[in-house]
OpenMM code with the backbone's topology and positions (N, CA, C; nanometers):
from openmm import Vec3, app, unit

residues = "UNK UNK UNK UNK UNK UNK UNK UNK UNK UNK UNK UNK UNK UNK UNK UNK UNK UNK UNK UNK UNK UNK UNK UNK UNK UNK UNK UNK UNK UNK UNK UNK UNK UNK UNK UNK UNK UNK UNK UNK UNK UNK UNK UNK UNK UNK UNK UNK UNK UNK UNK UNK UNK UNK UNK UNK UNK UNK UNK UNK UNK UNK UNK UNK UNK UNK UNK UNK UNK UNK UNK UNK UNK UNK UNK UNK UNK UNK UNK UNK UNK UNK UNK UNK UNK UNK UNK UNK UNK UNK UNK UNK UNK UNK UNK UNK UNK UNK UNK UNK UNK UNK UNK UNK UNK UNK UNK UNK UNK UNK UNK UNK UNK UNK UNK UNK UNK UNK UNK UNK UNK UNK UNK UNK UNK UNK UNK UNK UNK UNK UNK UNK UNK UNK UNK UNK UNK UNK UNK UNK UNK UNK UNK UNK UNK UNK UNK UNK UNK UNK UNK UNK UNK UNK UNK UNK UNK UNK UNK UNK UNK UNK UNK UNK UNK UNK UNK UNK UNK UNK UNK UNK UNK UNK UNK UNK UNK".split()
positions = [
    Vec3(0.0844, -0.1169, 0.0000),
    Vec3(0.0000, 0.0000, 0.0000),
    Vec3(0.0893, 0.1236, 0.0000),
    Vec3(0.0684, 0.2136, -0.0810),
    Vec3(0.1070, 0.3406, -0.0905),
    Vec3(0.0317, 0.4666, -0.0402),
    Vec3(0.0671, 0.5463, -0.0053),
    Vec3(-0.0076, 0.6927, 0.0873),
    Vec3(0.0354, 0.7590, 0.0102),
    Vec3(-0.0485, 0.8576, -0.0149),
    Vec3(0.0183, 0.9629, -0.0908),
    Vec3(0.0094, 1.1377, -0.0155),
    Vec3(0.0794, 1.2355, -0.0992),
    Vec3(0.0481, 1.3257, -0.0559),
    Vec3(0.0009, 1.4304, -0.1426),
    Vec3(-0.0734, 1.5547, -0.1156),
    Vec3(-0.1643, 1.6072, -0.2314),
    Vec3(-0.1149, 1.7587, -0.2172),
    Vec3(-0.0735, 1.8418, -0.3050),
    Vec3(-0.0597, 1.9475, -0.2826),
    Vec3(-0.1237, 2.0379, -0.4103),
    Vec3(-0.1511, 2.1488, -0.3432),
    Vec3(-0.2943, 2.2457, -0.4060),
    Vec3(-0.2983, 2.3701, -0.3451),
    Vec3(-0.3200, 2.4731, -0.4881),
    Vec3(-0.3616, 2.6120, -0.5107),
    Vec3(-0.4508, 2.6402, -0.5577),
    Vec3(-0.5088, 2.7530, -0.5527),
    Vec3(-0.6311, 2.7939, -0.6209),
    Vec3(-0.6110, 2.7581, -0.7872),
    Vec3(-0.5135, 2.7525, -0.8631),
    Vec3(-0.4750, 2.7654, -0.9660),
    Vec3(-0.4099, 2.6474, -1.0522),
    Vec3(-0.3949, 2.5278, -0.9008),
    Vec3(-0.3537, 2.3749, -1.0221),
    Vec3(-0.4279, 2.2594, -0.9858),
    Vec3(-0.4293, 2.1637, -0.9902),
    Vec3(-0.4414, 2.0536, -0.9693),
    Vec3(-0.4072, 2.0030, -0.8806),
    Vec3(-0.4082, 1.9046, -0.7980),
    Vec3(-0.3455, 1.8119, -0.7070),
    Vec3(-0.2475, 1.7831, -0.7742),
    Vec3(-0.1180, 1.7921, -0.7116),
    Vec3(-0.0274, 1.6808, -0.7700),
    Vec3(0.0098, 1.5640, -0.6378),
    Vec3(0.0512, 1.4285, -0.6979),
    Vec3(0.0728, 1.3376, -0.5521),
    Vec3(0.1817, 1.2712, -0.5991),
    Vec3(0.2303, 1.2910, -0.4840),
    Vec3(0.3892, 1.2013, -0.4608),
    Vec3(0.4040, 1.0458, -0.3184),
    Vec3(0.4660, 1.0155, -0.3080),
    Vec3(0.4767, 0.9194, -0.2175),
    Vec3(0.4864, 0.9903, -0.0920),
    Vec3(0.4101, 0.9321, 0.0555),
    Vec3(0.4211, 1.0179, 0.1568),
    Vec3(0.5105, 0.9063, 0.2345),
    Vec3(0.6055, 0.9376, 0.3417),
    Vec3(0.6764, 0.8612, 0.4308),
    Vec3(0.6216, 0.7530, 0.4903),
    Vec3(0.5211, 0.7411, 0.4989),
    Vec3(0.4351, 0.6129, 0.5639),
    Vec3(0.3003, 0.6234, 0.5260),
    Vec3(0.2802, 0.4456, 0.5230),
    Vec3(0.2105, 0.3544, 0.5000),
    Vec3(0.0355, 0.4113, 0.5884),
    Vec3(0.0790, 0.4656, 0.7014),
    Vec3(-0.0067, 0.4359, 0.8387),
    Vec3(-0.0602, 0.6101, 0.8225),
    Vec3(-0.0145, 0.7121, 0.7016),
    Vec3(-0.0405, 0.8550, 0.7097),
    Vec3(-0.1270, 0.8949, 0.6010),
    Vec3(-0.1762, 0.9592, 0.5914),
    Vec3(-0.2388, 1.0389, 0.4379),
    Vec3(-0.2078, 1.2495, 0.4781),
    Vec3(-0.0952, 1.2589, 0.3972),
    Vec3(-0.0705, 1.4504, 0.4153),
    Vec3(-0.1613, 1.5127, 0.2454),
    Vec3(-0.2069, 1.5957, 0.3151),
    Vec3(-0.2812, 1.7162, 0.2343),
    Vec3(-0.2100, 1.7971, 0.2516),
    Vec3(-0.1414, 1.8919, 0.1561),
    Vec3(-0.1103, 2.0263, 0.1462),
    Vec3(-0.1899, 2.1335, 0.0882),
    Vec3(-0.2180, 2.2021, 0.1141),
    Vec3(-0.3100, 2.3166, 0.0463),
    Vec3(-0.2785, 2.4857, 0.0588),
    Vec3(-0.2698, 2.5717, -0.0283),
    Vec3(-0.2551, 2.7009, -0.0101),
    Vec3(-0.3691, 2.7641, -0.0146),
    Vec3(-0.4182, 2.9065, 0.0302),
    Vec3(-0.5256, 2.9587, 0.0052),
    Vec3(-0.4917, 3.0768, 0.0345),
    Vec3(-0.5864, 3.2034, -0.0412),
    Vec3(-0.5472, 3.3450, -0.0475),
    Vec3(-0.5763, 3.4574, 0.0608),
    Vec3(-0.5821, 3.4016, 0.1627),
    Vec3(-0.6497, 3.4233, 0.3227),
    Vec3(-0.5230, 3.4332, 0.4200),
    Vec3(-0.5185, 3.4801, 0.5585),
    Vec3(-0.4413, 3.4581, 0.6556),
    Vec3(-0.4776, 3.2973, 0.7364),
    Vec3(-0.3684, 3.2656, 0.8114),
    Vec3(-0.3665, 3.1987, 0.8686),
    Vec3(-0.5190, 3.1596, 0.9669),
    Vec3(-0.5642, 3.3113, 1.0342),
    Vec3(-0.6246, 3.3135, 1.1255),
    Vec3(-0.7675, 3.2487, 1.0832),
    Vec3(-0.8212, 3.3197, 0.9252),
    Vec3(-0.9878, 3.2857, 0.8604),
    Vec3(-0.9388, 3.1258, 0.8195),
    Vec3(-0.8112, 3.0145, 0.7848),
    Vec3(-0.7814, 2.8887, 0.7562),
    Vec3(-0.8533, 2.8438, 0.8807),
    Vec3(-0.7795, 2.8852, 1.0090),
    Vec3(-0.8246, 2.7897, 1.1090),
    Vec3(-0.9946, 2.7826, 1.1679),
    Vec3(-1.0380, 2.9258, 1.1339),
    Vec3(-1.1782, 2.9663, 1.1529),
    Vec3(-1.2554, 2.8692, 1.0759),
    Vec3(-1.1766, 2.8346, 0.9567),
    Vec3(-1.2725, 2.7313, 0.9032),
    Vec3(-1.3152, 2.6356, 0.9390),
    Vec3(-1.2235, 2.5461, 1.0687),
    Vec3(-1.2183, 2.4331, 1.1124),
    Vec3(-1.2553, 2.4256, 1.2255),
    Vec3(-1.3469, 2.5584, 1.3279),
    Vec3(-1.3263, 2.5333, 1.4387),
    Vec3(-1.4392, 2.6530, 1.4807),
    Vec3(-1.5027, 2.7725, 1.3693),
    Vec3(-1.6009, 2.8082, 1.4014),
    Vec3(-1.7361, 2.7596, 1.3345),
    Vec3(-1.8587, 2.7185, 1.4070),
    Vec3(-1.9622, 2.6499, 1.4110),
    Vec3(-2.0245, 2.6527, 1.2797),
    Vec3(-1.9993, 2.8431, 1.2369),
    Vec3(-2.0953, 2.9004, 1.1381),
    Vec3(-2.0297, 2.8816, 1.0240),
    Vec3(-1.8596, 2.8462, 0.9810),
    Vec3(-1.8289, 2.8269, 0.9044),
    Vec3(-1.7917, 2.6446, 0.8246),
    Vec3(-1.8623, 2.5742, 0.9286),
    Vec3(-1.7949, 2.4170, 0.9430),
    Vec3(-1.9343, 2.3385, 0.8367),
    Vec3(-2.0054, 2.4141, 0.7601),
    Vec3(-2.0999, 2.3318, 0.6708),
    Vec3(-1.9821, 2.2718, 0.5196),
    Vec3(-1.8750, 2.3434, 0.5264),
    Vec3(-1.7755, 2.2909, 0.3718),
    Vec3(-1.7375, 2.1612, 0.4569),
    Vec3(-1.7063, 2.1191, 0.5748),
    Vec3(-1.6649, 2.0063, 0.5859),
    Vec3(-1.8114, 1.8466, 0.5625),
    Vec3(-1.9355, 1.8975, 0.5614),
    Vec3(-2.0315, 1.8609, 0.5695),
    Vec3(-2.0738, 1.7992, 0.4494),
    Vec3(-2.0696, 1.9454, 0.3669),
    Vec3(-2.1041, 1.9612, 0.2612),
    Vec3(-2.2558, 1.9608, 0.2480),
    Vec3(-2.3413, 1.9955, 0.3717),
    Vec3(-2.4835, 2.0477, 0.3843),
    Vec3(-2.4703, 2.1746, 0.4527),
    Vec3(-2.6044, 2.2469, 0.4271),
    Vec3(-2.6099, 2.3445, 0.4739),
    Vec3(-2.6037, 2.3617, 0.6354),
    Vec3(-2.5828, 2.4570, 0.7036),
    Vec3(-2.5424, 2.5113, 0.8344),
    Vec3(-2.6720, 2.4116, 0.8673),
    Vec3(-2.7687, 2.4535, 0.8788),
    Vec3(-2.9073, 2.4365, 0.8985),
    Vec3(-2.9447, 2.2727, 0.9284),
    Vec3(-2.8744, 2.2186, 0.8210),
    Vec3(-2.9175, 2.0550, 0.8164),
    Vec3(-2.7765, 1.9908, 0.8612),
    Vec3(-2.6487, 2.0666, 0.8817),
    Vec3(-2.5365, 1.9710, 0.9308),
    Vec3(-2.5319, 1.9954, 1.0925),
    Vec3(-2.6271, 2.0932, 1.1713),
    Vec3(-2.5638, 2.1256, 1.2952),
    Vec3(-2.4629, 2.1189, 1.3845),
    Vec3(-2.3666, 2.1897, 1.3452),
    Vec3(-2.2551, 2.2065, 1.4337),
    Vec3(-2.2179, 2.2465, 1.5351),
    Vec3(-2.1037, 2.1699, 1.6196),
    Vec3(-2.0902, 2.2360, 1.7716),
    Vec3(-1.9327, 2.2178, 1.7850),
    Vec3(-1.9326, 2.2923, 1.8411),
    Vec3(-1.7490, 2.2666, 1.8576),
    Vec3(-1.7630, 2.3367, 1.9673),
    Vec3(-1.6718, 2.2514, 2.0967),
    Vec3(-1.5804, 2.2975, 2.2119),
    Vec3(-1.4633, 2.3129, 2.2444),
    Vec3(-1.4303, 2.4469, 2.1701),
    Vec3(-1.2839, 2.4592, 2.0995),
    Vec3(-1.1542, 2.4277, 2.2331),
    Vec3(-1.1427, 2.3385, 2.3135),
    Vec3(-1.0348, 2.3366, 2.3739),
    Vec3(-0.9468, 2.2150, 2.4009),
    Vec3(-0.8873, 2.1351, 2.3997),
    Vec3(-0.8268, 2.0249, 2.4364),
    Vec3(-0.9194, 1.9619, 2.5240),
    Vec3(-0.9493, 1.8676, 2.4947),
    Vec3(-1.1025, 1.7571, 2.5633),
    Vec3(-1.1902, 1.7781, 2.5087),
    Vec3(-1.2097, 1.9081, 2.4164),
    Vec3(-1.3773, 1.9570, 2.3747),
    Vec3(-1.3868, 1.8729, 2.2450),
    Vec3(-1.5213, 1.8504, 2.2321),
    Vec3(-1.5483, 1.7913, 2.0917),
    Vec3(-1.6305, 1.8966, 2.0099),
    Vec3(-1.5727, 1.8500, 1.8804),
    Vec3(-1.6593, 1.9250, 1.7567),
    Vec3(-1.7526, 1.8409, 1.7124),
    Vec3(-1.8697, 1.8246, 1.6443),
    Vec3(-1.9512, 1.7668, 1.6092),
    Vec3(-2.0417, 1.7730, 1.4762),
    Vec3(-2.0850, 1.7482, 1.4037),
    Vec3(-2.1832, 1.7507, 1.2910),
    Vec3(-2.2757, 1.6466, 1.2245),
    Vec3(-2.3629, 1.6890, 1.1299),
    Vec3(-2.3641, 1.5736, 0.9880),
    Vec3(-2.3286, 1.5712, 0.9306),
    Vec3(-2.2545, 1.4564, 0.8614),
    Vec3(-2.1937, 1.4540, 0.7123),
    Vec3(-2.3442, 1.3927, 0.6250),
    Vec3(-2.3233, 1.3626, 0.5051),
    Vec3(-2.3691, 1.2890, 0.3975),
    Vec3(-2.2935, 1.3288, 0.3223),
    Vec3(-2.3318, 1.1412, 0.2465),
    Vec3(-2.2457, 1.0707, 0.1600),
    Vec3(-2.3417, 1.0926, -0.0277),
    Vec3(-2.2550, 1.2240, -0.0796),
    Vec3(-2.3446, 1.2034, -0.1808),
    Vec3(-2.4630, 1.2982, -0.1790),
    Vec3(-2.5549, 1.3688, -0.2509),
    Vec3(-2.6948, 1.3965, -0.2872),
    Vec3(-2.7774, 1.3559, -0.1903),
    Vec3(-2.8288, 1.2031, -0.1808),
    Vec3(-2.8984, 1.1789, -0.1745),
    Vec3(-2.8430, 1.0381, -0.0568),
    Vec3(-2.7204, 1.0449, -0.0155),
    Vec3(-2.6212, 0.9018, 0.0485),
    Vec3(-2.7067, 0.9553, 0.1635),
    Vec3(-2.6551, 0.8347, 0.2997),
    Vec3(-2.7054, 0.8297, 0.4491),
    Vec3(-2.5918, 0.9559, 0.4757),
    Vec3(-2.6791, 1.0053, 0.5876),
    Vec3(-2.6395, 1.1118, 0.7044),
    Vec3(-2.5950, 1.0330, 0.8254),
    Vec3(-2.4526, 1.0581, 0.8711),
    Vec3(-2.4309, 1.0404, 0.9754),
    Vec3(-2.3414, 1.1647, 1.0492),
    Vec3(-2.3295, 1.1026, 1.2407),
    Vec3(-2.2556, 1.2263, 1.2914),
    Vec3(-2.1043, 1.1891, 1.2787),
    Vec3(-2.0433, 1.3092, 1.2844),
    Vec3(-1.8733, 1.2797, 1.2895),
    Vec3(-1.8454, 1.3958, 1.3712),
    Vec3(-1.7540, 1.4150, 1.3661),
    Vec3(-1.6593, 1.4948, 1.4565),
    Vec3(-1.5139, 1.4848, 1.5055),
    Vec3(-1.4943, 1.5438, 1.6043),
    Vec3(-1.3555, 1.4688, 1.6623),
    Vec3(-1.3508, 1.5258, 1.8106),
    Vec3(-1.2738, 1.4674, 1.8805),
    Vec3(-1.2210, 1.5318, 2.0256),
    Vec3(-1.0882, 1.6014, 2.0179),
    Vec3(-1.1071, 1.7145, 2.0741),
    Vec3(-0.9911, 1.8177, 2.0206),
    Vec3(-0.8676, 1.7302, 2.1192),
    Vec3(-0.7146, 1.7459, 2.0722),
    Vec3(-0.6132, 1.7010, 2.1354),
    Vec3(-0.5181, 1.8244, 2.1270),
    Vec3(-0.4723, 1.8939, 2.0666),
    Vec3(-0.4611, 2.0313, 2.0843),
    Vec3(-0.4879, 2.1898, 2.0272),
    Vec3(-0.4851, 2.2601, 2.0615),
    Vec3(-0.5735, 2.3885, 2.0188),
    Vec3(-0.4792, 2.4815, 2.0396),
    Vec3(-0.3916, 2.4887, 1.9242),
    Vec3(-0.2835, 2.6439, 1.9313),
    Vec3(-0.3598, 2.7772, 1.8462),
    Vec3(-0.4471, 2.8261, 1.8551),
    Vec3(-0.4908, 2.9391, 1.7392),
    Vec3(-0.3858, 3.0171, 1.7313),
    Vec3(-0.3426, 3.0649, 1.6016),
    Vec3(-0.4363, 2.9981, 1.4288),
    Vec3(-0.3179, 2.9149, 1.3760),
    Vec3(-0.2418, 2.8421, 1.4904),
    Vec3(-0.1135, 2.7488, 1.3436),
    Vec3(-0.1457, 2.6048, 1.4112),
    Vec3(-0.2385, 2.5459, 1.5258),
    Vec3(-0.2266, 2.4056, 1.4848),
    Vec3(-0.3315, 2.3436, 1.5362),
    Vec3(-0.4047, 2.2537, 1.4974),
    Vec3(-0.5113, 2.1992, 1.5444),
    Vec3(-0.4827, 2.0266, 1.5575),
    Vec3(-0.5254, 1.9430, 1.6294),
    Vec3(-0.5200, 1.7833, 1.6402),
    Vec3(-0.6553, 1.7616, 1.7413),
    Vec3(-0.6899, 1.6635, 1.6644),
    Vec3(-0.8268, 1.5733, 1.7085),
    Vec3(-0.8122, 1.4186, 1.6370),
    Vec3(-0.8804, 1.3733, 1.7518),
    Vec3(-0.8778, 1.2238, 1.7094),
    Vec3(-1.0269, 1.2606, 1.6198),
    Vec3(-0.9952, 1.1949, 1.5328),
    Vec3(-1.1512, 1.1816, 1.4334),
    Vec3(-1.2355, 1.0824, 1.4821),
    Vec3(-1.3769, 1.1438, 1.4950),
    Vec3(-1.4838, 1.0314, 1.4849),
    Vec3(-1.5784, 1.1493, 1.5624),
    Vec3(-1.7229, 1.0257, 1.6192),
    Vec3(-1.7887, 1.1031, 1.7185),
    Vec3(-1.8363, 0.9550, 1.8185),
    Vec3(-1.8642, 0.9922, 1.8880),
    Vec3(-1.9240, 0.8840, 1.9928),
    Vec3(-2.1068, 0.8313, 1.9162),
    Vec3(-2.0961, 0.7220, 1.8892),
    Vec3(-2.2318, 0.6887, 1.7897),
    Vec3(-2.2176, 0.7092, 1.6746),
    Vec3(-2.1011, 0.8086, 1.6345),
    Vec3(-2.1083, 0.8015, 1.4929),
    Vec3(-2.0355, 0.7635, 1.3857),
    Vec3(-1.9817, 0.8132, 1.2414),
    Vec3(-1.8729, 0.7494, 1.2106),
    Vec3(-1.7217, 0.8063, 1.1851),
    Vec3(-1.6313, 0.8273, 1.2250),
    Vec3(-1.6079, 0.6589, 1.2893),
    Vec3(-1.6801, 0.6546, 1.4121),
    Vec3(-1.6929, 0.5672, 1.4661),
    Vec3(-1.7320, 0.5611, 1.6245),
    Vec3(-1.6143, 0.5855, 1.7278),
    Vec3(-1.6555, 0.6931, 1.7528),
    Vec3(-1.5264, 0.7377, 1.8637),
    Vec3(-1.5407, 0.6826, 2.0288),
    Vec3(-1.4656, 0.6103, 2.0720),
    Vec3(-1.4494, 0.5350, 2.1808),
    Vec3(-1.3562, 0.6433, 2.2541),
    Vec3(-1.3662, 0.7725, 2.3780),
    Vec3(-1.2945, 0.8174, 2.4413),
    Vec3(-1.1768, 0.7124, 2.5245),
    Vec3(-1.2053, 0.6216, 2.5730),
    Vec3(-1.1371, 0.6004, 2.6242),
    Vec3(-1.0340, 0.4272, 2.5546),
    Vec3(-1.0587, 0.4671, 2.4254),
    Vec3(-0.9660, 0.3925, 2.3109),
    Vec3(-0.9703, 0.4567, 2.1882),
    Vec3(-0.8576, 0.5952, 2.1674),
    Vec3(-0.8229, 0.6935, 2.1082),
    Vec3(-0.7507, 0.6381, 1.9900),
    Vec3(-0.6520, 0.5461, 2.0425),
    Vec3(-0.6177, 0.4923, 1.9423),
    Vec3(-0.6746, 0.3947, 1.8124),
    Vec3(-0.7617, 0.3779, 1.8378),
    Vec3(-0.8498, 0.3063, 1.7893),
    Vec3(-0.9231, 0.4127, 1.6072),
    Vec3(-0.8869, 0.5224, 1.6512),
    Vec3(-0.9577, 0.6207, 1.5456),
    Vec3(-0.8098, 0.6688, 1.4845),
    Vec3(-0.8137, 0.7545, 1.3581),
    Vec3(-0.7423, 0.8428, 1.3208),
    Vec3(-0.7175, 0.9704, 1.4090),
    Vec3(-0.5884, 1.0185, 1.4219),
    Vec3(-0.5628, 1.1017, 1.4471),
    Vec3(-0.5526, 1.2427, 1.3278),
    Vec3(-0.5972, 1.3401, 1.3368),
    Vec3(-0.5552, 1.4445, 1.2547),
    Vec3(-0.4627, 1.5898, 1.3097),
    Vec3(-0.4014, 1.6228, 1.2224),
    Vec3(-0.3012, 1.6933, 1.3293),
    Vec3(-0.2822, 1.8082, 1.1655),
    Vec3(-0.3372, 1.9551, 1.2000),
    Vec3(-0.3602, 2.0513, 1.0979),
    Vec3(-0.2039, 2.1689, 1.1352),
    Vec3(-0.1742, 2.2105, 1.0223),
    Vec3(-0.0480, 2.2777, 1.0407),
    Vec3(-0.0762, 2.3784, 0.9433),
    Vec3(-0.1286, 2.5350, 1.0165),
    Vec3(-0.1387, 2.6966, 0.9509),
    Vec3(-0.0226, 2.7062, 0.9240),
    Vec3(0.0720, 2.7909, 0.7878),
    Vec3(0.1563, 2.8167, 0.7832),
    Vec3(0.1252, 2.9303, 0.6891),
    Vec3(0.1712, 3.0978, 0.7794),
    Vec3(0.1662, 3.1932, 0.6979),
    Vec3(0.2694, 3.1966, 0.5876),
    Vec3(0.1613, 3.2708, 0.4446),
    Vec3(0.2839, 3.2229, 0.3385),
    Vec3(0.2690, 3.3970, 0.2859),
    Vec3(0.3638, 3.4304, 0.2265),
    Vec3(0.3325, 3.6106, 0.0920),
    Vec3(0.3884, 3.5874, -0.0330),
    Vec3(0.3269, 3.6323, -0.1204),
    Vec3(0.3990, 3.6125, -0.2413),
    Vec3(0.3567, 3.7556, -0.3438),
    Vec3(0.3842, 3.8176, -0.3856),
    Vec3(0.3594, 3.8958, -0.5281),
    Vec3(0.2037, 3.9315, -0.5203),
    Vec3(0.0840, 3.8464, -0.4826),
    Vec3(-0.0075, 3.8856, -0.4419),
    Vec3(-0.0932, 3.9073, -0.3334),
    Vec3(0.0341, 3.8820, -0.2448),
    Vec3(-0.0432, 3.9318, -0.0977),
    Vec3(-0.0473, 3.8235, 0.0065),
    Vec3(-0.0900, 3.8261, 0.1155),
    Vec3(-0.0820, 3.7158, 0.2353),
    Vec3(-0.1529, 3.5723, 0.2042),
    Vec3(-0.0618, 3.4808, 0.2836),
    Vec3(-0.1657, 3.3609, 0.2374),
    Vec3(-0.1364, 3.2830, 0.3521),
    Vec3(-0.1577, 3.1491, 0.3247),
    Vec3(-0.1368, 3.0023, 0.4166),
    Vec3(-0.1463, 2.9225, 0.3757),
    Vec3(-0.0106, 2.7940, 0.3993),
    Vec3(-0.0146, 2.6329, 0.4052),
    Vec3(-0.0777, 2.6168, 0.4660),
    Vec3(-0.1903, 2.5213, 0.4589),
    Vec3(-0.2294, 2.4333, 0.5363),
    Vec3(-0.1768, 2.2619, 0.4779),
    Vec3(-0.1266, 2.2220, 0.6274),
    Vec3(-0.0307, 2.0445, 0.5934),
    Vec3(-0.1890, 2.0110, 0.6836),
    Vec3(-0.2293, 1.9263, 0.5927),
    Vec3(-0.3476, 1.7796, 0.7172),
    Vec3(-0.2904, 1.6708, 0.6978),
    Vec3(-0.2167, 1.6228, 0.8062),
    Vec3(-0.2265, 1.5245, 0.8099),
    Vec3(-0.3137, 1.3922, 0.9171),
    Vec3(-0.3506, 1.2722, 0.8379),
    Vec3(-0.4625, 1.2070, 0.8871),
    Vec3(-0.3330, 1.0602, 0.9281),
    Vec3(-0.3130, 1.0085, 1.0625),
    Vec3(-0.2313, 0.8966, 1.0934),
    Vec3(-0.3064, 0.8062, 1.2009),
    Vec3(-0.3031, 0.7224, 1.1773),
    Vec3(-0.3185, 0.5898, 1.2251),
    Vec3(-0.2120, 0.4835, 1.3284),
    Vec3(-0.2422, 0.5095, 1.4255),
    Vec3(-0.1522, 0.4319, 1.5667),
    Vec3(-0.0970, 0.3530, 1.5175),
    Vec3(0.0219, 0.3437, 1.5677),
    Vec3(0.1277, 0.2130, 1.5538),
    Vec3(0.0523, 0.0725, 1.6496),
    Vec3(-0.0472, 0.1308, 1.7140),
    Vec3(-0.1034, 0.0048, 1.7944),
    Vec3(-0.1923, -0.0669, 1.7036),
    Vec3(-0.2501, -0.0465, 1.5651),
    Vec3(-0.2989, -0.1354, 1.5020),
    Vec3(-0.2266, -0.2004, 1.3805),
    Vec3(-0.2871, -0.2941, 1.3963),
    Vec3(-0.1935, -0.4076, 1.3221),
    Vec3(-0.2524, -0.3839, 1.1617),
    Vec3(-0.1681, -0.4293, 1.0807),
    Vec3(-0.1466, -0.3967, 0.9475),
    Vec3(-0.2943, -0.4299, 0.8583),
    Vec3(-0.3339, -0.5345, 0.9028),
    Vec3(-0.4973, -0.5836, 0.8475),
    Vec3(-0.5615, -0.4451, 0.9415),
    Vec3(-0.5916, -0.4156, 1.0154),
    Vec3(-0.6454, -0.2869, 1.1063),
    Vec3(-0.6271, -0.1477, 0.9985),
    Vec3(-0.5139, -0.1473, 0.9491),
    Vec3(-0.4636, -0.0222, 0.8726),
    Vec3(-0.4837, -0.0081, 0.7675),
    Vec3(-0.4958, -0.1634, 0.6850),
    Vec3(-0.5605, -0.2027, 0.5236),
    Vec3(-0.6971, -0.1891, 0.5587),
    Vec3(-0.7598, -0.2049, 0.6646),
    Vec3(-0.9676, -0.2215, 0.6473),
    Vec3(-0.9885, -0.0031, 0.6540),
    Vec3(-0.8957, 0.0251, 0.7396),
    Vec3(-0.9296, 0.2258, 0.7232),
    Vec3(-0.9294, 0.2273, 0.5527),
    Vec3(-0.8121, 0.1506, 0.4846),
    Vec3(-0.7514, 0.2423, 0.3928),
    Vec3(-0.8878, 0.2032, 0.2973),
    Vec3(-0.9095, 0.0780, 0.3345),
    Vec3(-1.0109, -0.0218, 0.2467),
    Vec3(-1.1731, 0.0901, 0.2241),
    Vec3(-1.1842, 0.1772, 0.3441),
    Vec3(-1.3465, 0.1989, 0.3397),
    Vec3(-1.3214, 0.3312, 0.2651),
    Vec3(-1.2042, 0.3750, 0.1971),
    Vec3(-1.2125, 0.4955, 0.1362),
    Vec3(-1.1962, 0.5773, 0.1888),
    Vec3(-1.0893, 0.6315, 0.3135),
    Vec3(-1.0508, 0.7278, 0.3416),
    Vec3(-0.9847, 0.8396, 0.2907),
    Vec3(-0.8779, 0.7660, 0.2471),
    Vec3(-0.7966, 0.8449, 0.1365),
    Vec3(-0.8531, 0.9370, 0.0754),
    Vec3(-0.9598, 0.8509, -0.0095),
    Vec3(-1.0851, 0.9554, -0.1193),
    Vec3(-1.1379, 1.0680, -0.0413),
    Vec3(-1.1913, 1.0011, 0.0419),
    Vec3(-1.2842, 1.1128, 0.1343),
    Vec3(-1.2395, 1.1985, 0.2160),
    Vec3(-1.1102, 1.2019, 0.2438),
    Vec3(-1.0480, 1.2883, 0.3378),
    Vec3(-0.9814, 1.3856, 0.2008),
    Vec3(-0.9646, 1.3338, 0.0750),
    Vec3(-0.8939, 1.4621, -0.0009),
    Vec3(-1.0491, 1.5412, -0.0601),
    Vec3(-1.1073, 1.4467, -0.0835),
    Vec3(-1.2650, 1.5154, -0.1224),
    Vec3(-1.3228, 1.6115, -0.0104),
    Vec3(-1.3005, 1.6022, 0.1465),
    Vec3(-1.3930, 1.6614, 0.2174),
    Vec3(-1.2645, 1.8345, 0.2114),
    Vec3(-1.1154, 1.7950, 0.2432),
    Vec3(-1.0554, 1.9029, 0.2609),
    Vec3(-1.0311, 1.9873, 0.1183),
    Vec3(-1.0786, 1.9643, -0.0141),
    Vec3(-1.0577, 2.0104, -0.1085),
    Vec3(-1.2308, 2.1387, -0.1453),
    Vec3(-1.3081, 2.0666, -0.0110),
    Vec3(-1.4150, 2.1526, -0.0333),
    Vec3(-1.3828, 2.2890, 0.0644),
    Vec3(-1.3056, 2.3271, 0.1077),
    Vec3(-1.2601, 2.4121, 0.2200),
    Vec3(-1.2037, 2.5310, 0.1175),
    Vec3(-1.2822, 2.6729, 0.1746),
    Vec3(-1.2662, 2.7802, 0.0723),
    Vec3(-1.2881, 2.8740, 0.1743),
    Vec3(-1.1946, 2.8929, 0.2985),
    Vec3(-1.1998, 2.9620, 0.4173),
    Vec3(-1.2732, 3.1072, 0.3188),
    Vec3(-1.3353, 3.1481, 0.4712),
    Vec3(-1.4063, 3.3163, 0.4049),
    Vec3(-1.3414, 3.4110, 0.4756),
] * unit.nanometer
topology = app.Topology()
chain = topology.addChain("A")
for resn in residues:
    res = topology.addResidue(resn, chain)
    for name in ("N", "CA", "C"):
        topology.addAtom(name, app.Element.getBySymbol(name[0]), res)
């Protein structure tokens, strides 16, 4: 199995190269914003329907922006796919250069088990103010990793349900305001 990594501007394509491990999936992304409206995207209530991809209204969001707090929503899969909740439990909260949460929600998918963390993906977000010729911007690195405590069939069934896809599909809908 190969991981790859995806890097993206308003202006190209993804390109993907090989990422260091098997057990990671890195997103790179630039955008024409500061650091501060990147992380707003990920962590204020009113702006968290691009991770959804439903409206504010029908994804209801909550986030308890602090180390222990959980964020919460609906996703759907698709038009017309099942609705479920996701979220994550925050693991740390530097505003605006770094965010980490274990992914999932408790009941939902993944099913987040607090007290077997390892058990879910970890995500761990990296703001990086950038300037160029047209003005202020930001890297954003996501990366999505998977515990060394699960065993290799454990790490092939994540890769198996389409993460990969769906984690470059959900962060490619992100168009901080």
């Amino acid at each position: 199995m190969t991981t790859q990594n995806s890097t993206q501007n308003s202006t190209q394509n993804p390109t993907r190269t090989p990422a260091p491990t098997a057990r990671s999936i890195e997103l790179v992304r630039e955008y024409p914003v500061e650091p501060q409206r990147v992380f707003a995207a990920w962590t204020d209530p009113e702006q968290l329907e691009w991770f959804s991809g439903l409206p504010a209204a029908q994804s209801e969001p909550t986030v308890d922006l602090r180390p222990g707090g959980f964020w919460r929503l609906t996703l759907q899969e698709g038009p017309d796919g099942r609705r479920y909740a996701t979220g994550g439990l925050y693991r740390l909260v530097e505003p605006p250069h770094r965010l980490e949460f274990h992914w999932g929600a408790p009941g939902g998918w993944p099913d987040l088990d607090p007290d077997d963390l390892d058990a879910v993906p970890l995500v761990s977000l990296r703001f990086e103010p950038t300037t160029s010729a047209t003005g202020s911007g930001t890297r954003m690195t996501a990366t999505l990793a998977l515990s060394d405590r699960l065993d290799e069939a454990q790490v092939e069934h994540w890769f198996s349900l389409g993460i990969r896809e769906g984690w470059t599909m959900t962060v490619d809908r992100l168009a901080p305001q």
